[in-house]
C-alpha positions, 0 to 999 in steps of 0.5 A: 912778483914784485909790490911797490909801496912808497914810503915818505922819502923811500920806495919799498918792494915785496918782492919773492925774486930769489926769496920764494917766502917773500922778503922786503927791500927798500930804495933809498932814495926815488931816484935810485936805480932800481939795481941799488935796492938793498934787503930791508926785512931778509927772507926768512920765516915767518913767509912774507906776503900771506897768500895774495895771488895778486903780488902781495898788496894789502900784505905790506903798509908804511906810515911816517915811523913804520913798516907793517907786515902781514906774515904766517906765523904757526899757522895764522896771521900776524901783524909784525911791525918794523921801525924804519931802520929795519929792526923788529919792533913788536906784533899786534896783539890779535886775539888767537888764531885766525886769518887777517885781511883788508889792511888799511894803513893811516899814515897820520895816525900810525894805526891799522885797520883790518878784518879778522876772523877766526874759527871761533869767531866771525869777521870784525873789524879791529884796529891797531896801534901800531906804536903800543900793538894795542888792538880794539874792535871796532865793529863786533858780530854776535857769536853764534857759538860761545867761544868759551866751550872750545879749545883752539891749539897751534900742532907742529909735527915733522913731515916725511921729508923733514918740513915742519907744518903747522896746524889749527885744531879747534875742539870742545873742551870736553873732547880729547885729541886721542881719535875718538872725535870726529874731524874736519880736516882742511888743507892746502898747500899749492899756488902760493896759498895757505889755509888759514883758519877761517869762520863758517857757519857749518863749521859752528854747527858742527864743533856744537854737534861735538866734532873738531876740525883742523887747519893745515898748513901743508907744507908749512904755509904759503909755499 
């Protein structure tokens, strides 16, 4: 699969040809051939492109100074920005684990718009800065639970195999991680997909009935 996003004076591609967690390159020129492209962001973890079956579009944006980049990191989203020389500028500072969707990228004013939601809290919309990594609300939902009485944690353990996956356990406070809690467990790992933790409502009312749940990342996320 290959993505197609053209910068001011360069092409950059998405692509996971020979990179099954994705990679970025770049083509110098628009009238390079495309034999000529060269790796920007080498594949590497964090995966690159999320879970969009669709070949990666709203996984990549570029403004005048930057790339930016929707990738998994310990089983959420995150938003990694790239000067456009290729190296690593910084994150978004995106308030705890959760999942990203709808980028929108202004190229004049270097910032980002986006949906975020996450166990804890239901979907609104937020803006970054990508020169600072500042991110504000701009559109807030009222909780229907008080995020302030549940602990969310990020879990790596070794698969039989030698992988290492990542989960999301979200729990109340006042409940230990020691098999006496009820729990939800969702996972997936197939189709280029990655369970990311989301927000539902069952999910609400069941932490307020005092059960947990977990988001796993199967195989690591993304594969």
């Amino acid at each position: 699969r290959v993505h197609v996003v053209p910068g001011y004076d360069r092409l950059f591609l998405l692509t996971n040809e020979g990179a099954p967690n994705f990679r970025v390159q770049v083509l110098g020129t628009f009238e390079t051939d495309f034999s000529e492209r060269r790796d920007f962001i080498p594949e590497a973890q964090p995966v690159i492109g999320e879970y969009n079956i669709l070949g990666g579009e709203g996984s990549i944006g570029v403004t005048k100074n930057y790339l930016l980049i929707h990738a998994i990191v310990e089983g959420g989203s995150a938003l990694k920005v790239y000067n456009l020389d290729g190296t690593y500028r910084h994150s978004l500072t995106l308030p705890g684990a959760g999942q990203v969707s709808h980028l929108v990228v202004n190229r004049a004013d270097e910032t980002v718009s986006f949906h975020f939601e996450s166990p804890l809290h239901a979907i609104q919309v937020m803006q970054g800065n990508l020169v600072t990594g500042k991110v504000t609300s701009i559109h807030d939902v009222d909780p229907l639970i008080d995020p302030e009485g549940y602990l969310m944690e990020r879990i790596t353990f070794d698969s039989t195999d030698g992988a290492r996956p990542t989960m999301v356990v979200v729990r109340p406070k006042n409940k230990p991680l020691d098999g006496t809690t009820r729990m939800l467990v969702h996972a997936y790992a197939s189709g280029g997909s990655a369970k990311l933790p989301e927000f539902r409502s069952e999910h609400a009312a069941w932490l307020e009935a005092g059960g947990a749940i977990a988001f796993v990342q199967a195989r690591g996320g993304g594969e």
